[in-house]
N, C-alpha and C positions, 0 to 999 in steps of 0.2 A: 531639510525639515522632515520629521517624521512622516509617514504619509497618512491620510488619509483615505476612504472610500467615497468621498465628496471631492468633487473638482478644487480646484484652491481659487479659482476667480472664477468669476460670470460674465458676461459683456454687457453693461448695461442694457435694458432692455423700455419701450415706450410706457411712460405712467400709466398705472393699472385705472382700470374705471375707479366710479367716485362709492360704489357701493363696497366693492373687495379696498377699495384701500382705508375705508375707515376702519371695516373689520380686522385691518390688518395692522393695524393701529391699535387696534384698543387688545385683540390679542384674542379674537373670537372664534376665528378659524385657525387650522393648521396654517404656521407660518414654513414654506418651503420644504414641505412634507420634513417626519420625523416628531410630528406632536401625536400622542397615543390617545385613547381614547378616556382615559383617567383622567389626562390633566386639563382633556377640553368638556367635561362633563360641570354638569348646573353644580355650582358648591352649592350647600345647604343652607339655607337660609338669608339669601342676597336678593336682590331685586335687578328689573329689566332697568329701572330708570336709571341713567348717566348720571343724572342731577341729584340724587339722592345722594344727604351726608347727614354726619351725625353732627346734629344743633351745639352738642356741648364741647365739641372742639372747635376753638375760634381759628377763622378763616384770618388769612394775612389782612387783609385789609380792616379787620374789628382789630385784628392785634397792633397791626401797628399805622391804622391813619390811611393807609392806601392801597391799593391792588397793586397785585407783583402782575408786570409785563400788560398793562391795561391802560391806556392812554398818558402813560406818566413816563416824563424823561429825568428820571432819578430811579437811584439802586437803592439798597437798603445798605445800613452798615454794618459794623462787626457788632455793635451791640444790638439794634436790631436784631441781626443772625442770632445772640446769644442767648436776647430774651423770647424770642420766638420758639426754638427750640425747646425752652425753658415753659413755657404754655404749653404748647401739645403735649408735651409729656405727662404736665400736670393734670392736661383731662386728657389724655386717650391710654386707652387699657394696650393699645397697638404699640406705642414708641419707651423705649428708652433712651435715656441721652449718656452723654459722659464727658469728657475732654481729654483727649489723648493727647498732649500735649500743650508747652506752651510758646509762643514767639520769642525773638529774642528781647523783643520790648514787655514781655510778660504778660502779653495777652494770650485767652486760652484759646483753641481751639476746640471746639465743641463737635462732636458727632452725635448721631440718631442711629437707634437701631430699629427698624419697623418693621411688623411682620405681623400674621392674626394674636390673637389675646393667649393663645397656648403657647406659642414657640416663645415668647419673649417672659415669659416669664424664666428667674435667675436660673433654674434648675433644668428648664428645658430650653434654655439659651446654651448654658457650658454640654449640653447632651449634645447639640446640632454641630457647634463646634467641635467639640470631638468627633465627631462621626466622621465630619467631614476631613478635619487634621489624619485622619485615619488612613483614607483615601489614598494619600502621599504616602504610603509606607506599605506597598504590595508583601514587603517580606514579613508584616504583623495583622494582616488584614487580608482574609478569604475570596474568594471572587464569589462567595454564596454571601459573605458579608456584606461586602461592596453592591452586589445587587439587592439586597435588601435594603442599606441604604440608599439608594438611588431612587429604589418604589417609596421608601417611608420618609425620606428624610428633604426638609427643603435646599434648595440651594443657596448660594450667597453670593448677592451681589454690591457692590460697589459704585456707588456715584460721587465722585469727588469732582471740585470745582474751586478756581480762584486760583489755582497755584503760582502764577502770575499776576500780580496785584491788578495790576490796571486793566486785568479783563475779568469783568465784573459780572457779567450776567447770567453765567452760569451756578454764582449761589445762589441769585435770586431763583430761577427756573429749580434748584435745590430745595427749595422753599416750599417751592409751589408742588412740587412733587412729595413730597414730604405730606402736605396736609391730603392730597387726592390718598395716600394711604392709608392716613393715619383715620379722615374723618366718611370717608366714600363709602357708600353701603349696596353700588350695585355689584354684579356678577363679577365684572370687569377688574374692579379691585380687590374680590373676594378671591379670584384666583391667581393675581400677584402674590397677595399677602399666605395664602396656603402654600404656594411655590415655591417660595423666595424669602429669606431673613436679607432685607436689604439694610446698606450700613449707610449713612448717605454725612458726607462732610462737605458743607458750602464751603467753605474756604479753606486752605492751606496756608496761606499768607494773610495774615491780619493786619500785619503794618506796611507791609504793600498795598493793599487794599486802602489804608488809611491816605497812604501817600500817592496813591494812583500811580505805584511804580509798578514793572515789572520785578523786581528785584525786591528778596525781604530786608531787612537792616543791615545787614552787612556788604548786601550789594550781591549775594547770590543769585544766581537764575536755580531756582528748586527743582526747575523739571532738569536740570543735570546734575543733580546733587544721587539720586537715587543709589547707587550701585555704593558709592564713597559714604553717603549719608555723614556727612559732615556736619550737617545743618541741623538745630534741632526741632525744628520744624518735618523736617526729614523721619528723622530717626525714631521720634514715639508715631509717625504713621505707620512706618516699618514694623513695629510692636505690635500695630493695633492688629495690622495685614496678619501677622503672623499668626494673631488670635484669634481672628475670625479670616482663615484664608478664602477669595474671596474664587469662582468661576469666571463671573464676567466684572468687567472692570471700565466706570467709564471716568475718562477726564476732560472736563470742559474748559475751551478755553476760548478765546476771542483773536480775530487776525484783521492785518486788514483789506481792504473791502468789504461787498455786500455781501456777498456768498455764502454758503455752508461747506465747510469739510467733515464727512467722515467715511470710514475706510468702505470697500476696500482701499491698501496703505498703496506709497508709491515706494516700488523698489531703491534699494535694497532692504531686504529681510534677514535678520541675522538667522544661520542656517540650523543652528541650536532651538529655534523656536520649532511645540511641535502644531504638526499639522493638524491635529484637533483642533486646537485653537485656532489658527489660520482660518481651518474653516469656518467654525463659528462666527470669526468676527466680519468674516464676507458675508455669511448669512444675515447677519444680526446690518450690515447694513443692506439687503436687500429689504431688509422689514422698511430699514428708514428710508427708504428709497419710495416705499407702498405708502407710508402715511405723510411722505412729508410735505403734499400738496397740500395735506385733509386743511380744513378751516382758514384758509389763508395761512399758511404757515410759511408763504414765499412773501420775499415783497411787493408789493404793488408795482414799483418800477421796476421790478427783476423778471421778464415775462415767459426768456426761456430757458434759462440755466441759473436754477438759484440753488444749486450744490453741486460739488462735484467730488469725483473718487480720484485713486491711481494717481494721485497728484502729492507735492513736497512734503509729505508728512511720510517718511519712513518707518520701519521698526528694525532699528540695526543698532543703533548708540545703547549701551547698560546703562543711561543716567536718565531716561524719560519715566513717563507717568503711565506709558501702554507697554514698553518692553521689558519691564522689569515685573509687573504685574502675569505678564506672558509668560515670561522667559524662570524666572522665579518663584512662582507658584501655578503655572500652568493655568492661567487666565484667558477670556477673551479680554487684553486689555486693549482701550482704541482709546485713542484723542479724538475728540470732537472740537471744531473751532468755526464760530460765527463772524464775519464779516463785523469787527466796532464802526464802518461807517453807515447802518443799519439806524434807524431810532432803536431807543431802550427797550419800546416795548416788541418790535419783530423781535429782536433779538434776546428775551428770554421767551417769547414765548416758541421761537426755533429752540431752543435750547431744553425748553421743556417736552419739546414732543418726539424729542431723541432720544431723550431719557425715558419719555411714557414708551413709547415705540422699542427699546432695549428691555426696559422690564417685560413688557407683554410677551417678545420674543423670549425669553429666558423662562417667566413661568410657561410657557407654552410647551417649551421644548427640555425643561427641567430636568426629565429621568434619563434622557438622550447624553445630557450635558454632565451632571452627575456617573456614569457609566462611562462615558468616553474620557472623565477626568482621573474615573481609575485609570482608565489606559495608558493616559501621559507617564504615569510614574511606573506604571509596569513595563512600557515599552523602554522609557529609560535607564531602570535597571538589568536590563536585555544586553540593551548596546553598551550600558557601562563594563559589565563582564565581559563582553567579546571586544570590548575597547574601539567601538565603532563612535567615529563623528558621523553626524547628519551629512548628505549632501547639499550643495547650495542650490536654491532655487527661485526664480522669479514668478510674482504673480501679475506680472503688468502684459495684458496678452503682447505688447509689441517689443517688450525685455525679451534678451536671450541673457544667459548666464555667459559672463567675462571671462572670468577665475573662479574653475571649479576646487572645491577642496580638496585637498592632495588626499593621495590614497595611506592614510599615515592612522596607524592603530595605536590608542593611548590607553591605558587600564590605570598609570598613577602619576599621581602629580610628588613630587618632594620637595618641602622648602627644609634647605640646607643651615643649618646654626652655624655656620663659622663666620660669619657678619652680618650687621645690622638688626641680631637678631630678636633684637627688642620690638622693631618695624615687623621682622617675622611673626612674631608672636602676635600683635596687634590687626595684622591681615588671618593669622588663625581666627581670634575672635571675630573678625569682619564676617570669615566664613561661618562659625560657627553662630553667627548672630542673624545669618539665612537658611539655617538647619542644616548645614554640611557636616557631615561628620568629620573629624580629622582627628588623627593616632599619631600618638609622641612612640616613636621607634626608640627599643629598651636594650636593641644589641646591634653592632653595625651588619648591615645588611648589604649581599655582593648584587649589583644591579647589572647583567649581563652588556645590555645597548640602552641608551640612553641620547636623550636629544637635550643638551644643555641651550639654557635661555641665552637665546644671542644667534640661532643659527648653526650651532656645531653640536656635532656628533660625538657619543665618546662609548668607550667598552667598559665592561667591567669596573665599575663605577664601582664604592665605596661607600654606601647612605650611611652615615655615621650618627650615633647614639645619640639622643636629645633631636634628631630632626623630624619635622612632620612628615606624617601620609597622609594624601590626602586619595585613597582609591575610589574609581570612577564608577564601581560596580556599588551604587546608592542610588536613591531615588532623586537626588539634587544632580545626577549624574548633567544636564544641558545646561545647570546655572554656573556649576565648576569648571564647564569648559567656558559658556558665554565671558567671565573673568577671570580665569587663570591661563588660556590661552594664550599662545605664543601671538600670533595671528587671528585676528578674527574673520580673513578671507572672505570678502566682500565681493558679492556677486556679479555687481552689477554697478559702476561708478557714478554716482550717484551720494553728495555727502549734506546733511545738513548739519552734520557737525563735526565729530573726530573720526579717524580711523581706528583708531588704535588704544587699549584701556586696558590693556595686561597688567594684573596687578605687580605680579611681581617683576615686570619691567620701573613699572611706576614707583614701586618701592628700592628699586635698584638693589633686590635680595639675591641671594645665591638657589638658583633653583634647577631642577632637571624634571623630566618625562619622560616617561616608557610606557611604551606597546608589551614588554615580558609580564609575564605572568608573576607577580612577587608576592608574597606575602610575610611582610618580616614581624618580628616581632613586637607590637606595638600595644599599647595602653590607649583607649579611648581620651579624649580632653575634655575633661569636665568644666575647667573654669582656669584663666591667663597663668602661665608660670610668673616670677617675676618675688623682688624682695631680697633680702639677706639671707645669704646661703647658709652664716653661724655667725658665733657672737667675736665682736672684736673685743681688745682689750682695754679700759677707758684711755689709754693714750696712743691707742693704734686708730684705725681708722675703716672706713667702707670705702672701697672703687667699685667703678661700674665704668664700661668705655663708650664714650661720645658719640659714637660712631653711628645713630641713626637720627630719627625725627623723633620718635618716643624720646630717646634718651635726652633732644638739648628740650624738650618739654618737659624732661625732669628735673634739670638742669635748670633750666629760667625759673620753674616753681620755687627752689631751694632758695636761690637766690633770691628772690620776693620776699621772701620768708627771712632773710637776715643768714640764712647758713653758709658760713663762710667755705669756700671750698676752691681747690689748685688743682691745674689741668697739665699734666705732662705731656706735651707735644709730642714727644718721641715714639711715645704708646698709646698715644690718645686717650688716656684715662683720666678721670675727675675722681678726687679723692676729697670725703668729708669725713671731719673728726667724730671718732665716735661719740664724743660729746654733743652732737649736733643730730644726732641719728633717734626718732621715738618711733612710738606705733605709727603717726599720722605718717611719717616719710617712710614705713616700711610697706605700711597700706597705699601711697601713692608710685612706691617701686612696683608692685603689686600690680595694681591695675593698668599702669604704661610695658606692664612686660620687662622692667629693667631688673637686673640681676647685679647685686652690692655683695661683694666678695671682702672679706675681712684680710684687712692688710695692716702693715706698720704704720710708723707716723707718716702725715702727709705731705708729702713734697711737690715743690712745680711751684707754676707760675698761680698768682692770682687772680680771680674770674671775679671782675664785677658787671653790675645789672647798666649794657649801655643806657644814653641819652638819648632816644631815639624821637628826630623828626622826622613826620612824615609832610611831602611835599605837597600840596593841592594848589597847584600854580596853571598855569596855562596850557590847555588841552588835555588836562586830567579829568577824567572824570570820578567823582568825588560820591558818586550814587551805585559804582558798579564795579565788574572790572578788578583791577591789581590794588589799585586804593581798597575796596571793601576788602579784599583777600586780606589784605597788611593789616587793614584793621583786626579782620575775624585772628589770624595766627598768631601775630605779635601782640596783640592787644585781649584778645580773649583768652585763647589757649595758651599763650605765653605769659600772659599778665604784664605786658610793659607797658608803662603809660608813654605811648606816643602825639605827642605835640605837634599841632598844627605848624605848617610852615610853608609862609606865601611867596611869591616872586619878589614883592615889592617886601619882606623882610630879608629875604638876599642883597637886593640891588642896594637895600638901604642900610645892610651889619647889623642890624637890630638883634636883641639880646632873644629872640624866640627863635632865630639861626645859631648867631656865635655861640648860643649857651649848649648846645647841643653836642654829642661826640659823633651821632651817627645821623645821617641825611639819607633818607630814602626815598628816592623815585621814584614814583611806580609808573608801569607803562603807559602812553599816552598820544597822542599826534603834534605833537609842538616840535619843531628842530630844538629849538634852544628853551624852552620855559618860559619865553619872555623877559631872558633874561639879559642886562643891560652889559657893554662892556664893563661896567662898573661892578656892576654884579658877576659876573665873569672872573674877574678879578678878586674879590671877596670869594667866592668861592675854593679858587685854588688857594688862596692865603691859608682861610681855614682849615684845607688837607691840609695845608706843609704844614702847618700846627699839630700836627699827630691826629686830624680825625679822620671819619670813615664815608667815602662818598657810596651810597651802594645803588646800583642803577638799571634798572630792568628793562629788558627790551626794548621800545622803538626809544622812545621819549628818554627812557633814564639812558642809552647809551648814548644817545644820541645830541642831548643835554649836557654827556661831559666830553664829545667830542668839540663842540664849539665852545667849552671854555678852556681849550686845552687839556683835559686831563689824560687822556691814550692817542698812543696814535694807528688804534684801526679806523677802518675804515670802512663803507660799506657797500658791499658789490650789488648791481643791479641786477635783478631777479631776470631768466628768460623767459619769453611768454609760455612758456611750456613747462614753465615749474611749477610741481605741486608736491607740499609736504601737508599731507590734510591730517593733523593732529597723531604724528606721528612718532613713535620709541628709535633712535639711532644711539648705535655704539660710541662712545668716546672715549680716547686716552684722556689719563689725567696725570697730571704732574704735581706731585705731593712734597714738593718745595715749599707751596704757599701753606696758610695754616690754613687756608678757603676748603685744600681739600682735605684737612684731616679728619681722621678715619674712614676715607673711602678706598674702594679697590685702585689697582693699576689701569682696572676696565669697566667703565661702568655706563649706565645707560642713561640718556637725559630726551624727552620730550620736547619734540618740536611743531610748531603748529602756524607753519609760513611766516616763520623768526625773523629776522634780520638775519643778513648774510656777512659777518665780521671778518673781515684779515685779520691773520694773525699781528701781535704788538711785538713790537720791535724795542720796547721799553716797558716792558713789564713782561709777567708771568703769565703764560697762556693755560692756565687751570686746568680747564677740558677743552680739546681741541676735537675734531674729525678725524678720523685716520686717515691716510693716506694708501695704503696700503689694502689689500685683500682682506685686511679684517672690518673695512669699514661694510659696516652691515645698516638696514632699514628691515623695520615691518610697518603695519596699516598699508598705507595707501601711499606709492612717493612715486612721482616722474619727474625725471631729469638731478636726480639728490647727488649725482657724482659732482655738482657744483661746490658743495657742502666738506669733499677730504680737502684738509690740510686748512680749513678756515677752523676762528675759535667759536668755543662756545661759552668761555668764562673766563675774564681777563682780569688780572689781578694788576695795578700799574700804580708805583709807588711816586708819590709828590711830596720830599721834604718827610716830614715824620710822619704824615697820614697815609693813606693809597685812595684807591676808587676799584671798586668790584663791581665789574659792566659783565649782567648775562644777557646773550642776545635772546635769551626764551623766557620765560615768563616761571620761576620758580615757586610762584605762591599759584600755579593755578588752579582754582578751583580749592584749593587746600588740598588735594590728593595727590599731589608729586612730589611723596616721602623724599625723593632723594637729593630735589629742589629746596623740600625745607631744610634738610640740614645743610647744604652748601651756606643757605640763606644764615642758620644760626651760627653756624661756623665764623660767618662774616661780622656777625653781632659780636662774636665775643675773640676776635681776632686784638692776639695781644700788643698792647699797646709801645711803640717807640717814640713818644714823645718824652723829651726832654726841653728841663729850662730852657734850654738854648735854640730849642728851634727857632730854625731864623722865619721870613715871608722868604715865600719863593714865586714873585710876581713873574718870573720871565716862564716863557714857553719853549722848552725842549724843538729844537727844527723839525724831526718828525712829525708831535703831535700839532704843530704851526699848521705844515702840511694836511694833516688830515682834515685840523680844521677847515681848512680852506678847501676840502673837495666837497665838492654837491652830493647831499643826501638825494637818494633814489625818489623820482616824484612819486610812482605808481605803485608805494608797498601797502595800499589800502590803508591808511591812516590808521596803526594800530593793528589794523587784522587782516585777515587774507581776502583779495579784490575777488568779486565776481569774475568765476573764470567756465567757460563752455567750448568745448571739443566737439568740433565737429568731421568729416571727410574734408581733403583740400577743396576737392570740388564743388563742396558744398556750402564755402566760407563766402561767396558774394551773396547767394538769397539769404545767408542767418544775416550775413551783415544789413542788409534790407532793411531787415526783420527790426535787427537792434536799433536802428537808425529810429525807426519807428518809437523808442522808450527814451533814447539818449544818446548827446550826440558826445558825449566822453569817451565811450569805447575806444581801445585797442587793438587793433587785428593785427593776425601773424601767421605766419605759415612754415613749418618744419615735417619735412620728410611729407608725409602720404594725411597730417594732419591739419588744421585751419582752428585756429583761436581769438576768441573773446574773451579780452580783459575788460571788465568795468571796475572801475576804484568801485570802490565802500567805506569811503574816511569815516563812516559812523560807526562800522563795523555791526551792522544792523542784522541780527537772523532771516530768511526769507521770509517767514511770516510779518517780519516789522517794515522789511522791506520796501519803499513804494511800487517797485515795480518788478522786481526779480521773478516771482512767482509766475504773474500774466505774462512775463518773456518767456519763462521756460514754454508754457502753454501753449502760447502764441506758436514758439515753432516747432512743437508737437502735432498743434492742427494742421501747420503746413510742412508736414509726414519729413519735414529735418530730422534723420537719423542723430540722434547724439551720442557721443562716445563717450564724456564723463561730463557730469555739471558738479560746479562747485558755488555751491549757493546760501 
């Protein structure tokens, strides 16, 4: 992390008296020196009284019937939130409103922008924004600029809330902060509002909220959608961010227990964050540490730890609501998270005094903060020229650093056009939709040394004409490396969720890096390549090759649409008659980045739109998970209408199975779906009729091994395995049509998958290598299990097959190389004929597999709570565990002692009942731990 001249943690220290902590609170004195004598002086025209507001902005409770966080155990709702908004705005000269977006169910999202009666007004709103956008860009902005910005101009701050439906209370306490700006006329808010353009959005999730889920309609979690922004929920916050980029940043959320979390974070830190930030956000919770005794702000029955820091909340994953804030626009961004078994009202009225206690810290220390935010981008176009990474480091005082960052100089990134370069093109814009600059190279250019994606080295490399640059010497230089890295070299073992998010892993593109000096010949990128290269002839035709996720997205669209179009297996190309070809299909080549090359007439096989059921049978879950993903992919962005399909319509042939060509599984905890012998039976019938079983990790593969359809099998994990969301190398065999248009090498995402044998009676798609090329990055112990097992198994029954991946292809929607496997499988051409026969009997192999016992302890679904400790320290954690649950696992390998605990719900630690207060538990009692997986 960049450094600072401020320490990066503090040791907690005893609650301050009751007179400095209210001041400290409300933002009256210097917060932890560094407030000047400007920002702490009388503003003009405010008053001493706390209580003093302006009458003609209505208070929550005249607007809407009751007081937020005041003896009431009810939240407000999204309309509530909507019209609420809608009122202050109408009377106070202080707020704007807008709606940056809308849910998937088409409700808006409303934000506020607050600030005194000058800044918000239109003219001197786009002035602040720009100032501040300026900031970011050392090589168009003076350091005599920048400090006159810093003296004249406010900061901007961020309170967002809800991004998790079902934790509610931080819109409301949004609320309540909202009016203390909008109507408040002492000092206290006078020098918020002079300091600070704050932007404040209760909610991110509306119909989470509605549904008291975690998850919005498609079953996403949004606080990982960030980096992929998949979600559109996601993506106009991304816009708004961009718009108003913000200093500090907070997100509120709810956990369980009574307690409060906010930072300082528990290691790991991704090392790309800088150290200004770090510090501020230690700061910023030293303030909340000062007020958060003031007025009862703990619970009654919570008497002496009702918050804590250094504890399960990270800043290392690019998909949260504090790292990408940080890490992306150079934020303090921080999660905040209350205890839901709290009442309603402690718990917004904690949530409000985090957020009063963040503002006051910010206007306080505003010119500090603005001045040191020039510095993030100048110290990062420093190191992008010299090609320097951050080193890693820990802010948890009893953290030592793991895995330090290799000593490895990077100046550029190259994504290569000789495949998928549709996907290429599409992560250009991802970049460029974070202000990354990236340059289309106009002549080939020689690249001395070179680090190709996968782990090898190469010379004298060849960057060929049409491919991006993306060089490191810009002011996004920490966010480029934070997702284009190879590795994200993780400090300190510690995961609360993946290792590993290289994009261009995840896209399974052709890409290299270098530390030389290059500068080739390049064109800035204005806006997607993509469309007809020239005009075809009216009896010739347009190709474009299949070969990524854009492309079968353009591909499903055409077909929706009626355009008939033939796919040549041999070269992977889809060819449509130019008769079929207008603006609208050359505007939707366009925007997907696909490239339509004018050819002869159209030859090859036919591509129709499958039948696709989706399964929501036994231990699926139907609110989250691979079920939402299949919905959001296939059913939104591919437009297929996927049809419900239950256990009891398998077991019973009913026409909403049989009628179907494709069956999809999505992951889930069942062995079998519930599925009867009978049903068992119906099932393989319907393969050997030509259809397509397709079946996703635990539940889908595991689903068609007890009805016969493969015969892998699945190996039992050692207690010492960990694949915590991690990129490995696979051959692929391009026999099947699963894999056309992919490489001979390509990369697939694994996140404590099932462990498959190879099939003995089908096509092993993508296998593990065997061999010195089998390569990992993130985070992996013990993955030499992994060569020579599959990862994609193609296995033919009669005129249909069954495609079992043991990992999870639709996850999250951002494993480009997963979806096209996925649509490859969709539109896998068909060999049924009249004559397919039933082919009731079971192949002896896949007999066999049936009959071997699935692995009990693969965490039902997701990877089991797992903690490393010293061997000899494995009887007192076991104590320890004993104490939470008596399911535990122990183990002992080499010099190390392991705890397994299942997790069949596959629960976050925050949802967790107990995970969290274990870690805790044997942190107080000084258990060294060597990696938790939580």
């Amino acid at each position: 992390m960049a450094r600072s001249s401020r320490p990066f943690w503090t040791v907690p220290t005893k609650r301050l008296a009751s007179a400095t902590t209210v001041a400290l609170l409300l933002g009256l004195t210097p917060l932890l020196s560094g407030t000047s004598a400007a920002n702490a002086a009388r503003p003009p025209g405010c008053v001493d009284d706390p209580n003093a507001r302006l009458a003609s902005v209505p208070t929550p409770e005249n607007a809407l019937g009751f007081p937020l966080g005041v003896g009431q155990e009810r939240v407000v709702t999204n309309d509530e939130i909507r019209s609420y908004l809608s009122a202050v705005d109408t009377a106070s000269d202080r707020v704007v409103t807008g709606v940056l977006t809308t849910s998937v169910l088409g409700q808006p999202l409303p934000y506020a922008v607050v600030s005194n009666e000058r800044h918000v007004r239109p003219a001197a709103l786009r002035a602040i924004a720009d100032d501040v956008r300026a900031l970011r860009d050392p090589r168009r902005t003076s350091a005599r600029t920048a400090a006159r910005t810093a003296r004249d101009s406010p900061a901007i701050v961020w309170v967002t809330a809800n991004v998790h439906g079902g934790e509610k209370s931080g819109a409301d306490a949004a609320l309540k902060t909202l009016y203390e700006l909008a109507a408040g006329l002492s000092c206290d808010v006078a020098r918020r509002n002079d300091n600070l353009v704050t932007i404040i959005v209760p909610t991110q999730n509306p119909d989470g909220r509605d549904a008291t889920r975690r998850q919005n309609e498609y079953g996403f979690d949004l606080n990982r959608d960030w980096f992929a922004r998949t979600q559109q929920e996601t993506d106009g916050k991304l816009e708004l961010l961009r718009r108003y980029p913000p200093q500090v940043f907070v997100d509120a959320h709810e956990m369980g227990g009574r307690q409060y979390f906010f930072p300082p974070n528990a290691d790991p830190i991704h090392h790309e964050i800088a150290g200004e930030a770090v510090d501020w956000i230690n700061r910023i919770g030293e303030a909340n540490k000062a007020g958060f005794g003031f007025n009862g702000a703990c619970d009654d029955t919570v008497t002496t730890e009702c918050y804590f820091n250094y504890d399960t909340y990270d800043m290392f994953f690019m998909g949260y609501g504090d790292t990408v804030p940080t890490t992306g626009f150079g934020a303090a961004g921080m999660t905040y998270e209350k205890g839901s078994a709290s009442a309603v009202a402690d718990r917004v009225q904690q949530q409000y005094h985090t957020q009063w206690a963040t503002l006051g810290w910010a206007a306080a220390n505003k010119r500090e903060v603005l001045d040191g935010y020039f510095d993030i981008w100048t110290d990062a176009l420093a190191q992008g020229r010299a090609g320097t990474l951050e080193p890693n480091e820990v802010v948890q005082p009893t953290n030592e650093v793991q895995f330090p960052v290799p000593d490895l100089t990077i100046r550029s990134y190259f994504l290569l056009p000789d495949r998928q370069l549709a996907d290429v093109r599409q992560l250009v814009e991802r970049l460029r939709r974070m202000d990354v600059e990236v340059y289309e190279v106009r002549r080939p250019t020689r690249v001395p040394t070179a680090r190709v994606f996968g782990g090898r080295a190469a010379t004298n490399v060849t960057v060929p004409k049409g491919a991006y640059w993306i060089p490191m010497d810009q002011p996004q230089k920490h966010w480029i490396q934070a997702v284009l890295g190879e590795d994200p070299y993780v400090p300190f073992p510690y995961f609360y969720d993946v290792s590993s998010w290289s994009n261009p892993l995840l896209m399974g593109i052709s890409a290299i890096y270098t530390g030389d000096d290059v500068r080739p010949s390049a064109d800035l990128v204005r806006k997607i390549s993509g469309g007809r290269t020239g005009p075809a002839w009216p009896w010739g035709s347009y190709t474009y090759p299949l070969d990524s996720a854009a492309a079968a997205e353009f591909t499903f669209t055409l077909l929706d649409r009626g355009v008939p179009l033939v796919r040549d297996l041999t070269t992977s190309r889809v060819a449509l008659p130019a008769t079929g070809f207008n603006r609208t299909v050359d505007a939707l080549a366009g925007r997907l980045g696909v490239t339509l090359t004018p050819g002869g007439r159209p030859t090859g096989t036919r591509l129709t739109v499958p039948d696709v059921g989706l399964f929501s049978g036994t231990g699926i879950s139907t609110t989250s998970g691979s079920h939402g993903e299949a919905r959001y992919v296939l059913g939104k962005r591919w437009g297929l209408d996927l049809k419900p399909v239950t256990t009891a319509d398998i077991n019973d042939n009913t026409e909403a199975f049989t009628g179907r060509t494709v069956l999809l599984v999505p992951d889930g905890s069942s062995a079998t779906g519930g599925l009867t012998a009978t049903g068992q039976a119906n099932l393989r019938d319907w393969v050997a009729r030509g259809n397509t079983y397709l079946g996703l990790r635990n539940e889908g593969t595991r689903l068609a091994r007890a009805a016969g359809l493969t015969s892998t099998t699945e190996k039992t994990k050692p207690d010492d395995y960990l694949v915590i969301g991690s990129h490995l190398r696979v051959d692929v065999d391009t026999a099947s049509p699963v894999a056309s248009g992919r490489p001979a090498e390509d990369f697939e995402f694994n996140n404590s998958d099932p462990i498959l044998t190879p099939s003995s009676t089908g096509t092993n798609v993508l296998s593990y290598p065997t061999d010195d090329t089998f390569w990992a990055n993130g985070y992996t112990v013990g993955a030499d299990i992994l060569k020579g097992t599959a990862a994609v198994v193609d296995e033919p029954t009669g005129a249909g097959r069954a495609v079992l991946f043991a990992f999870n292809p639709l996850f999250r929607a951002y494993n480009e190389s997963g979806l096209h496997l996925v649509a490859n499988t969709l539109l896998y051409p068909s060999t049924a004929t009249p004559q397919a026969r039933r082919t009731p009997a079971v192949d002896a192999a896949r007999a066999r597999a049936a009959a071997t016992p699935t692995p009990a302890d693969l965490g039902g679904g997701w990877r089991p709570i797992t903690i490393e400790v010293a061997a000899g320290d494995l009887p007192r954690t076991r104590a320890i565990v004993e104490r939470f649950t008596t399911d535990a696992r122990t183990a002992t390998k080499n010099t190390s002692g392991y705890v397994v605990i299942p997790n069949p719900r596959g629960l976050q630690a925050d949802e967790h009942p107990f995970a969290r207060d274990l870690v805790r538990a044997l942190t107080a009692a000084k258990v060294p731990l060597r990696s938790v997986v939580a």
